[in-house]
PyMOL Python script that loads the backbone (N, CA, C, O; Angstrom):
from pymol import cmd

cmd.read_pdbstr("""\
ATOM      1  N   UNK A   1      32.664-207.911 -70.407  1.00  0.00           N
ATOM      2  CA  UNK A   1      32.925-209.188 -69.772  1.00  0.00           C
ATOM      3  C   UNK A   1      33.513-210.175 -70.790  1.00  0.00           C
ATOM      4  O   UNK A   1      34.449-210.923 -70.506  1.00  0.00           O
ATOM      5  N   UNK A   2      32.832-210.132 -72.160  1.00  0.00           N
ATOM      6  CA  UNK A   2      33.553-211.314 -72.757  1.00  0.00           C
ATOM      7  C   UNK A   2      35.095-210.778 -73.478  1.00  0.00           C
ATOM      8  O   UNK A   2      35.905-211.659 -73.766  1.00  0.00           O
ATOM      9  N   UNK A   3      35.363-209.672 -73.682  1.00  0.00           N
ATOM     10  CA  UNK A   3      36.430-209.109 -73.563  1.00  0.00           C
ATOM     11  C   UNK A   3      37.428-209.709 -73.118  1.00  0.00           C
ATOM     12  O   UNK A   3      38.373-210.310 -73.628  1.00  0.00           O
ATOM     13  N   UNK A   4      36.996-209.393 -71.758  1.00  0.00           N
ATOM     14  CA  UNK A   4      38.306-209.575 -70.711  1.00  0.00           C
ATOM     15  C   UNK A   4      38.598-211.508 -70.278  1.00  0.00           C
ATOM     16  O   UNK A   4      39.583-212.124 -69.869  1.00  0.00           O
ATOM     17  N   UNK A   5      36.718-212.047 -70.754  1.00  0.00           N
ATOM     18  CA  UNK A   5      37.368-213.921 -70.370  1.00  0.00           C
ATOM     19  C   UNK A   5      38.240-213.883 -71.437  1.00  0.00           C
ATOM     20  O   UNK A   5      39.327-214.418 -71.218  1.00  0.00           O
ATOM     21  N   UNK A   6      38.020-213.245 -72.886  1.00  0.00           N
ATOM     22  CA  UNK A   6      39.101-213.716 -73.838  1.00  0.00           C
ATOM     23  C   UNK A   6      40.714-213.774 -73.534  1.00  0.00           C
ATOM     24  O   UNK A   6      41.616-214.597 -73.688  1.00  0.00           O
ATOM     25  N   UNK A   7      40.583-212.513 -73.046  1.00  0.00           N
ATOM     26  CA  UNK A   7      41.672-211.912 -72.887  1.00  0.00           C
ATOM     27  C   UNK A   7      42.835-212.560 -71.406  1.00  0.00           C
ATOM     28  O   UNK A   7      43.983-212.310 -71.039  1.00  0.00           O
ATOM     29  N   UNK A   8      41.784-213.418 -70.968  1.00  0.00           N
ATOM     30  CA  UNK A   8      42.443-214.522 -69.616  1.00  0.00           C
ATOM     31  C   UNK A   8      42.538-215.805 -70.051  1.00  0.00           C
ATOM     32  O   UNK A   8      43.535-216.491 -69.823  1.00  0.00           O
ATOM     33  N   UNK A   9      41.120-216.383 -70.959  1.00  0.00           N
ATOM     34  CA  UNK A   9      41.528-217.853 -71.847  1.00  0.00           C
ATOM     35  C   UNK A   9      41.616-217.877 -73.176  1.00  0.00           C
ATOM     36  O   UNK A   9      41.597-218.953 -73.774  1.00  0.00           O
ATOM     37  N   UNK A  10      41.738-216.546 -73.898  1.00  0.00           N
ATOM     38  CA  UNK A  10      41.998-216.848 -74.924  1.00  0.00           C
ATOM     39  C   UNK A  10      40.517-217.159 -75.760  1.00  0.00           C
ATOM     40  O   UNK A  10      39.479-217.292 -75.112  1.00  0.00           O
ATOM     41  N   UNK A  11      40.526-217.249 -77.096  1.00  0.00           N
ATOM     42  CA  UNK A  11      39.389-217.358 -78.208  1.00  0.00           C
ATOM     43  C   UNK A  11      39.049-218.783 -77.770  1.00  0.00           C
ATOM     44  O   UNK A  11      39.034-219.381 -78.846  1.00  0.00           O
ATOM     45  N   UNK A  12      38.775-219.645 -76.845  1.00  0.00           N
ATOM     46  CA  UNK A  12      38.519-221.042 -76.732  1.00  0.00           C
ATOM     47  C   UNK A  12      37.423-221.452 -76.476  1.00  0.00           C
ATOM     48  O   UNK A  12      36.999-220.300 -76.378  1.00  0.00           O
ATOM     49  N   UNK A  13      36.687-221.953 -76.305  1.00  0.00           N
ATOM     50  CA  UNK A  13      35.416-222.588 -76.105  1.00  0.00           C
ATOM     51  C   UNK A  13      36.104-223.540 -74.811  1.00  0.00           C
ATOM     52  O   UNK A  13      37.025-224.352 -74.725  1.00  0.00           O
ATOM     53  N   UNK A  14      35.011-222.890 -73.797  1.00  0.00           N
ATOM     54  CA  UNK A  14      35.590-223.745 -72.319  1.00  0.00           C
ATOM     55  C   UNK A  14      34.994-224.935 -71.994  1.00  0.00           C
ATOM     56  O   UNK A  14      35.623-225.733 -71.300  1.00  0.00           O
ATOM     57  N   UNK A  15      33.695-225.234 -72.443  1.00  0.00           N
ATOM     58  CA  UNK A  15      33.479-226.526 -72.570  1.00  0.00           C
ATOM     59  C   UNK A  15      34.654-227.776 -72.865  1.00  0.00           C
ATOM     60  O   UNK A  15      35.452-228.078 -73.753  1.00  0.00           O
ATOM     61  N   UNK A  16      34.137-228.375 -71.289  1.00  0.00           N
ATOM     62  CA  UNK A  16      35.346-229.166 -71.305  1.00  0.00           C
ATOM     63  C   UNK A  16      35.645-231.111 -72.699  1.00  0.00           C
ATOM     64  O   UNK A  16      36.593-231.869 -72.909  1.00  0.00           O
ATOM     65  N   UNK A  17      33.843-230.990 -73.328  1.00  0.00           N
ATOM     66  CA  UNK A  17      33.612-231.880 -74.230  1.00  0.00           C
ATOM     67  C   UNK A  17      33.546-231.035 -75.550  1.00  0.00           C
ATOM     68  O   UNK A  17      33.052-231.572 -76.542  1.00  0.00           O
ATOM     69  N   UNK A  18      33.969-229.868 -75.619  1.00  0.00           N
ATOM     70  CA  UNK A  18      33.734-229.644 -76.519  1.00  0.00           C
ATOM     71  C   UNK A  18      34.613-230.331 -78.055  1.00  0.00           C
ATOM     72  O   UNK A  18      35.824-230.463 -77.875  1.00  0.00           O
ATOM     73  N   UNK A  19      34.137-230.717 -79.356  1.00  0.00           N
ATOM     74  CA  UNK A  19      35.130-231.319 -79.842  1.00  0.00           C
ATOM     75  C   UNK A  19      35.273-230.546 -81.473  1.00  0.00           C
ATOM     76  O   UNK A  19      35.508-231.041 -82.576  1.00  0.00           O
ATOM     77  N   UNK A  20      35.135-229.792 -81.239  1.00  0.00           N
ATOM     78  CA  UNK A  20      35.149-228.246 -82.411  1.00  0.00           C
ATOM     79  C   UNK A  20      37.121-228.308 -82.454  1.00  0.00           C
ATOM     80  O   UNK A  20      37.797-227.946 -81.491  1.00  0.00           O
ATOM     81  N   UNK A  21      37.679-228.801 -83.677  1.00  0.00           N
ATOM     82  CA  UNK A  21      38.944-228.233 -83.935  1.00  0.00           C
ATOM     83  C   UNK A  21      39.334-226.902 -84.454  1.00  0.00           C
ATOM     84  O   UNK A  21      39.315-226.599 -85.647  1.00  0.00           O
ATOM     85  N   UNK A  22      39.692-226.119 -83.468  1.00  0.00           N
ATOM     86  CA  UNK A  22      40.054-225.155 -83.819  1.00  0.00           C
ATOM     87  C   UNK A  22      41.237-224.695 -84.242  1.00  0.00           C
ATOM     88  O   UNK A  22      41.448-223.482 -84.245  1.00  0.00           O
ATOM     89  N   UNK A  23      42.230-225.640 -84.684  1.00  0.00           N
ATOM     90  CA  UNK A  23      43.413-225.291 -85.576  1.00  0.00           C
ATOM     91  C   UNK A  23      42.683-225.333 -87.161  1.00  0.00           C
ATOM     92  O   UNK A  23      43.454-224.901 -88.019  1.00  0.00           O
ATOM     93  N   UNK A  24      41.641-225.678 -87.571  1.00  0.00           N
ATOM     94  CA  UNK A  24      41.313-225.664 -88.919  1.00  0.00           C
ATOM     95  C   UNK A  24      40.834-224.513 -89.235  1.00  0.00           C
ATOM     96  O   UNK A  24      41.285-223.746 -90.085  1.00  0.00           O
ATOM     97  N   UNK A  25      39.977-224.376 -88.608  1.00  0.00           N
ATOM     98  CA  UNK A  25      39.252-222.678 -88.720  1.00  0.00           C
ATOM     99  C   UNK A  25      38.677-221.787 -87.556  1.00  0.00           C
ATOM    100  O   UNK A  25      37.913-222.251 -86.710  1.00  0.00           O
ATOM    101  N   UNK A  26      39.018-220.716 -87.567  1.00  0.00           N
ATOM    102  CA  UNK A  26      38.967-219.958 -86.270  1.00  0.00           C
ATOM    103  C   UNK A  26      37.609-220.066 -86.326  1.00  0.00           C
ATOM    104  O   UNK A  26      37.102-220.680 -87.266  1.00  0.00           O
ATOM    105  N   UNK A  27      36.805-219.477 -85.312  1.00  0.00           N
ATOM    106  CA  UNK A  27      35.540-219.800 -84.815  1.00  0.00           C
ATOM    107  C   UNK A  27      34.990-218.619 -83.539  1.00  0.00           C
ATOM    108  O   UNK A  27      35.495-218.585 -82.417  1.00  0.00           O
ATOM    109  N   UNK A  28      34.247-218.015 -83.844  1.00  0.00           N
ATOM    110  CA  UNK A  28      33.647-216.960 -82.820  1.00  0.00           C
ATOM    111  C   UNK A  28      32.989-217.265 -81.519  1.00  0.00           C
ATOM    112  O   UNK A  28      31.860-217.717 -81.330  1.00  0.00           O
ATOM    113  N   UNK A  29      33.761-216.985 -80.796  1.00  0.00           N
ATOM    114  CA  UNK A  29      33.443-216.958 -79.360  1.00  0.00           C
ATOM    115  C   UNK A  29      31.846-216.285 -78.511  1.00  0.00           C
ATOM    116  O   UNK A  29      31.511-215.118 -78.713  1.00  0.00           O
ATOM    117  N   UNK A  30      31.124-217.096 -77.714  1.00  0.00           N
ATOM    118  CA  UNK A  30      30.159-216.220 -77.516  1.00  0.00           C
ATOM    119  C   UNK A  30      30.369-216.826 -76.348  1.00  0.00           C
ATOM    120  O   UNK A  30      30.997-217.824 -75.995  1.00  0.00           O
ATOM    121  N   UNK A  31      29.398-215.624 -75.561  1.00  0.00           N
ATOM    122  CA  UNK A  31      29.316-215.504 -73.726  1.00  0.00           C
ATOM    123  C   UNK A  31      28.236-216.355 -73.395  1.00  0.00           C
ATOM    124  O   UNK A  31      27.181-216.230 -74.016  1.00  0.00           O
ATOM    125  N   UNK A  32      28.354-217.217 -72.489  1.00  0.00           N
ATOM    126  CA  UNK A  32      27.023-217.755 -72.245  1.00  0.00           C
ATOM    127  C   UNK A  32      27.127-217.696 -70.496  1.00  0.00           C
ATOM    128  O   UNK A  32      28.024-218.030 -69.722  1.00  0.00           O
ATOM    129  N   UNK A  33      25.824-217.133 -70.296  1.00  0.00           N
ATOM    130  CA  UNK A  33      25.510-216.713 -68.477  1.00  0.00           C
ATOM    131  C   UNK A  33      24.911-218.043 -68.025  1.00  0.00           C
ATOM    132  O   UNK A  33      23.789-218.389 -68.393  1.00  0.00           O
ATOM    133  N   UNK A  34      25.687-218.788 -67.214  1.00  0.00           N
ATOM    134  CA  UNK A  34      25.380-219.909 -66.841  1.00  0.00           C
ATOM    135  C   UNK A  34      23.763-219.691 -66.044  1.00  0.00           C
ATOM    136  O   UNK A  34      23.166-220.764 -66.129  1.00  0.00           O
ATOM    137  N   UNK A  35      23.213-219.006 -65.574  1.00  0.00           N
ATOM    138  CA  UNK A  35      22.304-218.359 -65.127  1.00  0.00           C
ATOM    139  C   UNK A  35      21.082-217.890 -65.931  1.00  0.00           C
ATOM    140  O   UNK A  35      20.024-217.519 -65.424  1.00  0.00           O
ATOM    141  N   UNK A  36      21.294-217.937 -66.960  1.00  0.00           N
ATOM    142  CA  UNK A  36      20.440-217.274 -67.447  1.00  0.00           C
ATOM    143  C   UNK A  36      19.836-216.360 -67.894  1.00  0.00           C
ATOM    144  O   UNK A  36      19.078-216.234 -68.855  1.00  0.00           O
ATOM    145  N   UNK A  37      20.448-215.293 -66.661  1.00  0.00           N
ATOM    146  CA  UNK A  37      20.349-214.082 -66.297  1.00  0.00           C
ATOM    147  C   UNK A  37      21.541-213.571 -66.756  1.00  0.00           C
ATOM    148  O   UNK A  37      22.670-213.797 -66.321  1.00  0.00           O
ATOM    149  N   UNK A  38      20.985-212.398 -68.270  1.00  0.00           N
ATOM    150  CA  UNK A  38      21.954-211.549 -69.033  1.00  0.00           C
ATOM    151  C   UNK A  38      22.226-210.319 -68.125  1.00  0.00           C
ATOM    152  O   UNK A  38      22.899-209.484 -68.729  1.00  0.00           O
ATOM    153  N   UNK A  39      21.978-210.036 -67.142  1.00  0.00           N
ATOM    154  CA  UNK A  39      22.119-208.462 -66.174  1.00  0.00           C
ATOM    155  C   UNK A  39      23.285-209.439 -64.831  1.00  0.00           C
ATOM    156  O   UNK A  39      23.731-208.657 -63.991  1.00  0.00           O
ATOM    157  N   UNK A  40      23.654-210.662 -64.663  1.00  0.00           N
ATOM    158  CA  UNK A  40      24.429-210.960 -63.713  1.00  0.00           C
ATOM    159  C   UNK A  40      25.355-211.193 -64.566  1.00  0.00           C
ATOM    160  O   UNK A  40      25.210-212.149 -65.328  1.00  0.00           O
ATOM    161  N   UNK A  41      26.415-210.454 -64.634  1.00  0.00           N
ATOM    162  CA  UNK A  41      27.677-210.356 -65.152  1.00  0.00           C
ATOM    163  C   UNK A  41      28.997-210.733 -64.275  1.00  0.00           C
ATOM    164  O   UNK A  41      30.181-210.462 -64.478  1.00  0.00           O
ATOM    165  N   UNK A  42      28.323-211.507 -63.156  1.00  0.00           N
ATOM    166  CA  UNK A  42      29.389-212.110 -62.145  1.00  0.00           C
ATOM    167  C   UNK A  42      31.079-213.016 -62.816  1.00  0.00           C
ATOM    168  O   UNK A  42      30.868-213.566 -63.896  1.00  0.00           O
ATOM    169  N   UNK A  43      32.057-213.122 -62.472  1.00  0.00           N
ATOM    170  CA  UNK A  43      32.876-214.033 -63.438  1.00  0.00           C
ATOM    171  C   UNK A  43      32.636-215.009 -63.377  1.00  0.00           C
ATOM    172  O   UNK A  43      33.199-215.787 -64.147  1.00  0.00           O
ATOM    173  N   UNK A  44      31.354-215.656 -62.116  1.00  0.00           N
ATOM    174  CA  UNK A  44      31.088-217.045 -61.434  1.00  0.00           C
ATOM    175  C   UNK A  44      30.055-217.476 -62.873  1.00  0.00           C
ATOM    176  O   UNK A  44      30.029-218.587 -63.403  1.00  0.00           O
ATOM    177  N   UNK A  45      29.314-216.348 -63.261  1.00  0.00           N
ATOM    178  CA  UNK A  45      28.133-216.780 -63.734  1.00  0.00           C
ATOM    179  C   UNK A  45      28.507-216.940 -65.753  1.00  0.00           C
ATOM    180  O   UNK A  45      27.781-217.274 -66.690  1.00  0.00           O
ATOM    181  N   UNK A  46      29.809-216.556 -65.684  1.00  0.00           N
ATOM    182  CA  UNK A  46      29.969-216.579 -66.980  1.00  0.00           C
ATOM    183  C   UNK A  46      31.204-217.155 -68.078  1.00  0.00           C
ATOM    184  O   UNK A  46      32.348-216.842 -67.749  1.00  0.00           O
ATOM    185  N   UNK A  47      31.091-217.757 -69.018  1.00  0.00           N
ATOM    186  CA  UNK A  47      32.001-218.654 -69.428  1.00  0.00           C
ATOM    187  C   UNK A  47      31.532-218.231 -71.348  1.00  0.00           C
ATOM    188  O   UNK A  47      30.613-217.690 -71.963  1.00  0.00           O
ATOM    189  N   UNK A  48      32.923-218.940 -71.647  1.00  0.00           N
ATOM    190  CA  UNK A  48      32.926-218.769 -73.295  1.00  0.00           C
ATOM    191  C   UNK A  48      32.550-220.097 -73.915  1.00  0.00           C
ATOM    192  O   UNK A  48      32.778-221.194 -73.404  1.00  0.00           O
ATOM    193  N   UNK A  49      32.048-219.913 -74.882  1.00  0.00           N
ATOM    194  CA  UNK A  49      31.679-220.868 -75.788  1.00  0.00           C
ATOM    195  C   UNK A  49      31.477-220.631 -76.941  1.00  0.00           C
ATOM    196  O   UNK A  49      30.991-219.562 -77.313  1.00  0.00           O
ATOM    197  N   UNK A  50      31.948-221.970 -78.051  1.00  0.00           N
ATOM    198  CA  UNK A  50      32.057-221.823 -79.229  1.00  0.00           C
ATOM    199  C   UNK A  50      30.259-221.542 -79.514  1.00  0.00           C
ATOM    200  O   UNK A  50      29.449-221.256 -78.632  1.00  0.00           O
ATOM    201  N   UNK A  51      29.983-221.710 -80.892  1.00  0.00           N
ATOM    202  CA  UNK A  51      28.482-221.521 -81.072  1.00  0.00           C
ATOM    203  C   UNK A  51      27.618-222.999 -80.973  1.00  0.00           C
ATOM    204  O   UNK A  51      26.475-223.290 -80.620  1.00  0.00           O
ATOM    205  N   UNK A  52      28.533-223.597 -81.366  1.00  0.00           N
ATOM    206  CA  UNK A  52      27.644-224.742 -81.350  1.00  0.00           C
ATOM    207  C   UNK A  52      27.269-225.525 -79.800  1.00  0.00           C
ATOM    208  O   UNK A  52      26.194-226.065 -79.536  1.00  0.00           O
ATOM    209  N   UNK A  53      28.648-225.401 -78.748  1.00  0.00           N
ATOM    210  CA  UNK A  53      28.138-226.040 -77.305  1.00  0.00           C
ATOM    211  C   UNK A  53      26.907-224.892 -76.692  1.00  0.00           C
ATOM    212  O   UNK A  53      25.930-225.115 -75.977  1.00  0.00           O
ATOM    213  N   UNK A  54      27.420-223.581 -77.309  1.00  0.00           N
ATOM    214  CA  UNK A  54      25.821-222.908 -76.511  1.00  0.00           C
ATOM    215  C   UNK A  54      25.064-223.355 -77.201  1.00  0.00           C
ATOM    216  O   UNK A  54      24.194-224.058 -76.687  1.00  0.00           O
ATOM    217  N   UNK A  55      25.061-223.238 -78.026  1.00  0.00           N
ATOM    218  CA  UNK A  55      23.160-223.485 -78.697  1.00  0.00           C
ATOM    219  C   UNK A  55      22.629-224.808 -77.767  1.00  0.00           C
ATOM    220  O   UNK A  55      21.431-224.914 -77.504  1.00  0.00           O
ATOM    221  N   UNK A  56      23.629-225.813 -77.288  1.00  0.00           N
ATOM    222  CA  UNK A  56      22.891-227.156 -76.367  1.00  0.00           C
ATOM    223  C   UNK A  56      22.963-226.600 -75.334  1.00  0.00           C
ATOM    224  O   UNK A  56      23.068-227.505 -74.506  1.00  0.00           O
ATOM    225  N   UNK A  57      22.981-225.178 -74.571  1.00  0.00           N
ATOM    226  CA  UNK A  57      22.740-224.833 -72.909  1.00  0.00           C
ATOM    227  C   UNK A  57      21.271-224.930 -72.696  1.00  0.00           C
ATOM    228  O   UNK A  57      20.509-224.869 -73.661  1.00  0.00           O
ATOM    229  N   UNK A  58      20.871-225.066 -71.576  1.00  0.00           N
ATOM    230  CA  UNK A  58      19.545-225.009 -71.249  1.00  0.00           C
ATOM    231  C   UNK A  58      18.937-223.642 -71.541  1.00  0.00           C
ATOM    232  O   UNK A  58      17.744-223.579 -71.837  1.00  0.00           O
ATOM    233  N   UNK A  59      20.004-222.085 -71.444  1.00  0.00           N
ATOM    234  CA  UNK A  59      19.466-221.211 -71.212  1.00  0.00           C
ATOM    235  C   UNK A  59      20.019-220.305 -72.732  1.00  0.00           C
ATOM    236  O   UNK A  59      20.512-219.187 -72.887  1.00  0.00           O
ATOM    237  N   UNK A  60      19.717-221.215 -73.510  1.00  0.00           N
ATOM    238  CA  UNK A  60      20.373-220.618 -75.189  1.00  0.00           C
ATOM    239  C   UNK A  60      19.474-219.509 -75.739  1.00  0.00           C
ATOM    240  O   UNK A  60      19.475-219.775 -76.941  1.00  0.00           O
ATOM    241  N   UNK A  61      18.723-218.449 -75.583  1.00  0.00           N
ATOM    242  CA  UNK A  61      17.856-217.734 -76.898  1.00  0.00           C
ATOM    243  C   UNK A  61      16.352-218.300 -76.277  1.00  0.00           C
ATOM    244  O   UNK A  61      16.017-218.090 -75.111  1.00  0.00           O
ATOM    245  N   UNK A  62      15.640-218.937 -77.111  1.00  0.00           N
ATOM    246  CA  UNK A  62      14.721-219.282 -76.911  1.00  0.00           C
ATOM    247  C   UNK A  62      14.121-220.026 -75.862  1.00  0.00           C
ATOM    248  O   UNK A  62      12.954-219.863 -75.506  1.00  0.00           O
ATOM    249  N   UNK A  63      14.956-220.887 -75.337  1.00  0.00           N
ATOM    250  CA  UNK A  63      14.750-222.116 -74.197  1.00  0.00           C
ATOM    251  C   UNK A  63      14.904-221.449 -72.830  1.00  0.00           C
ATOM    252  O   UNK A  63      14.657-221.908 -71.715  1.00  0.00           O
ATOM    253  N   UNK A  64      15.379-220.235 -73.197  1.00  0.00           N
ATOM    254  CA  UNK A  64      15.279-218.993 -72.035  1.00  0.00           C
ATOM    255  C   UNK A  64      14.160-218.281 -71.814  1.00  0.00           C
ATOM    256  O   UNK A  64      14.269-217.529 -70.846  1.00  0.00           O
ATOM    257  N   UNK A  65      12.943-218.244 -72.462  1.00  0.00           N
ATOM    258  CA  UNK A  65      12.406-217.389 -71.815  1.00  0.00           C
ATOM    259  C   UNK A  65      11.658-217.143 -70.731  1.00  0.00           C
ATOM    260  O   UNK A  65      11.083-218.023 -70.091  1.00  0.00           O
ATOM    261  N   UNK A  66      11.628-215.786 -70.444  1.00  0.00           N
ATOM    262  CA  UNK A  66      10.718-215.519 -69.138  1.00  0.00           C
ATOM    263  C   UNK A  66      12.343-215.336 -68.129  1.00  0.00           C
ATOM    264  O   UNK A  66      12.659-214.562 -67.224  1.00  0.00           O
ATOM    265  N   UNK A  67      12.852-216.116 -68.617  1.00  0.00           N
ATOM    266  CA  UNK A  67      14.513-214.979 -67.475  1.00  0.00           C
ATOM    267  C   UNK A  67      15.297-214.009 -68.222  1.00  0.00           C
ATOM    268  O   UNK A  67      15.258-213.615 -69.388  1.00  0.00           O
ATOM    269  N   UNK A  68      16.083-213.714 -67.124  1.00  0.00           N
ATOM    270  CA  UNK A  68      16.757-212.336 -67.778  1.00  0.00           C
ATOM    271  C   UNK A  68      15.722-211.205 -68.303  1.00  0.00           C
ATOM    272  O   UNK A  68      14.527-211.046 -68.053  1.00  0.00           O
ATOM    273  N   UNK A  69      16.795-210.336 -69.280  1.00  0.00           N
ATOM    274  CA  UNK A  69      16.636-208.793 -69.731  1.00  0.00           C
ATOM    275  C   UNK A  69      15.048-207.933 -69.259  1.00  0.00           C
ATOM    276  O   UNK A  69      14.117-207.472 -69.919  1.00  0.00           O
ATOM    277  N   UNK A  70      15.352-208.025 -67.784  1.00  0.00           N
ATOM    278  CA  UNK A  70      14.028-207.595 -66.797  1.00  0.00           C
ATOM    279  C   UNK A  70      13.897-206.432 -66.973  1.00  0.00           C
ATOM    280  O   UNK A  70      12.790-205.983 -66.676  1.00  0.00           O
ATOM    281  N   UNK A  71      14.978-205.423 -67.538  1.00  0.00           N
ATOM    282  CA  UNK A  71      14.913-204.252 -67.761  1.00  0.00           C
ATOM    283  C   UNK A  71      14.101-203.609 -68.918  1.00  0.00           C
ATOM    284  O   UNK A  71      13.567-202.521 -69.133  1.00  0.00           O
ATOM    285  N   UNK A  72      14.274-204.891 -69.615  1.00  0.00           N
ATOM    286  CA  UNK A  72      13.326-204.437 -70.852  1.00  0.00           C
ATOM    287  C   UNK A  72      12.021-204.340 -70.864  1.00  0.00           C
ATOM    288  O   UNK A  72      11.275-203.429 -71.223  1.00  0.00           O
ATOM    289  N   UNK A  73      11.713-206.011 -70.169  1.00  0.00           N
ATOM    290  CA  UNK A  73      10.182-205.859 -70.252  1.00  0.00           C
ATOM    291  C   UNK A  73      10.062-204.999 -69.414  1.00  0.00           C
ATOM    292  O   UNK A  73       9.080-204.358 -69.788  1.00  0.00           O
ATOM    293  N   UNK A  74      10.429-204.571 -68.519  1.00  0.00           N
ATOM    294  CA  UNK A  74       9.552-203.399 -67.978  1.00  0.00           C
ATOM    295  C   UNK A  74       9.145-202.067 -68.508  1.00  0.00           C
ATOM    296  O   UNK A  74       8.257-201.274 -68.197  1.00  0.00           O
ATOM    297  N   UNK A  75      10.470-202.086 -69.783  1.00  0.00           N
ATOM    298  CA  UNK A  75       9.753-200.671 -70.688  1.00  0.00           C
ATOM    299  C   UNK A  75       8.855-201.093 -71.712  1.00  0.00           C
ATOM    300  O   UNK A  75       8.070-200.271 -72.183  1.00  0.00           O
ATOM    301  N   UNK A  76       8.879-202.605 -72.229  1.00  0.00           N
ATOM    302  CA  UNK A  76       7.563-202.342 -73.075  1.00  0.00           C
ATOM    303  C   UNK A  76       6.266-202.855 -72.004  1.00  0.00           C
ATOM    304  O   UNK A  76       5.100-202.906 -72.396  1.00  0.00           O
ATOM    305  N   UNK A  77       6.576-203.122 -70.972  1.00  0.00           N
ATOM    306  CA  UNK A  77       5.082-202.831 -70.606  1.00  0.00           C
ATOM    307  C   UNK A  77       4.661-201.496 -70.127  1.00  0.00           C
ATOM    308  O   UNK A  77       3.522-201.129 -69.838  1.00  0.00           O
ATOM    309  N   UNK A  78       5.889-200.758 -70.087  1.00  0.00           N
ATOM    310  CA  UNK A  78       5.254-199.409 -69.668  1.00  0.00           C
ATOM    311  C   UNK A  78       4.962-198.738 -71.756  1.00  0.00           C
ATOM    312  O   UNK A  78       4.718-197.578 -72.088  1.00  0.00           O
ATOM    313  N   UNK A  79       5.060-199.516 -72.361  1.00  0.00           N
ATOM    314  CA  UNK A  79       4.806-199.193 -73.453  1.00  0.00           C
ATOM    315  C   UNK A  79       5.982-198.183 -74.233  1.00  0.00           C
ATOM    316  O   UNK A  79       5.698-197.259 -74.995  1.00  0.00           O
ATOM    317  N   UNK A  80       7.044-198.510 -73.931  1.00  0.00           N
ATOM    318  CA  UNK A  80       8.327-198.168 -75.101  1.00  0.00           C
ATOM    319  C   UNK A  80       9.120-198.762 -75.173  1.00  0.00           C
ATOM    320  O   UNK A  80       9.390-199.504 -74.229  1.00  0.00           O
ATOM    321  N   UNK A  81       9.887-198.746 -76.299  1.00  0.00           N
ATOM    322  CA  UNK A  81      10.727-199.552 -76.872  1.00  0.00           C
ATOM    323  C   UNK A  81      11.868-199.911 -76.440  1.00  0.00           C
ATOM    324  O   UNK A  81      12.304-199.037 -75.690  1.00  0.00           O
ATOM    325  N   UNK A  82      12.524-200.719 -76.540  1.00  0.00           N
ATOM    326  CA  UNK A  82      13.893-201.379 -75.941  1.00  0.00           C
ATOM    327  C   UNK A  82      15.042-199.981 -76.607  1.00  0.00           C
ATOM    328  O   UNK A  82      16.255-200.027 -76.399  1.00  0.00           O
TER     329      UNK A  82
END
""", "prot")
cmd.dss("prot")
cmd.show_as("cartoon", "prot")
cmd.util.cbc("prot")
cmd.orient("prot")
């Protein structure tokens, strides 16, 4: 998925405030699931962002938990590993 947003907008951070100049230094693109939910890979549910506008999403790493990667916990509660 983040492949192919690149590959339609380009290395950009879609945040429309975002104020990261990127003619100075390139800058790595990450996926952020407006949702929350890392298993809905919808194109509705997903957008690019530099690192710094995700880290302020509601649903960044930590400020996420308890949604998403449902697949997992279900193997360590069946007791194995991711």
């Amino acid at each position: 998925m983040r492949g192919y947003l690149i590959g339609v907008y380009g290395s950009l951070c879609l945040d429309k405030n975002c104020v990261w100049d990127f003619q100075k230094r390139p800058i790595g693109i990450e996926l952020e699931h407006i949702d929350g939910n890392s298993e809905n890979t919808t194109l509705d549910n997903c957008t690019l962002l530099c690192p710094n506008c995700h880290s302020q999403t509601p649903t960044f790493k930590s400020k996420n938990n308890g949604n998403g990667r449902h697949s997992r916990r279900e193997r360590y509660n069946c007791g194995k590993s991711f």
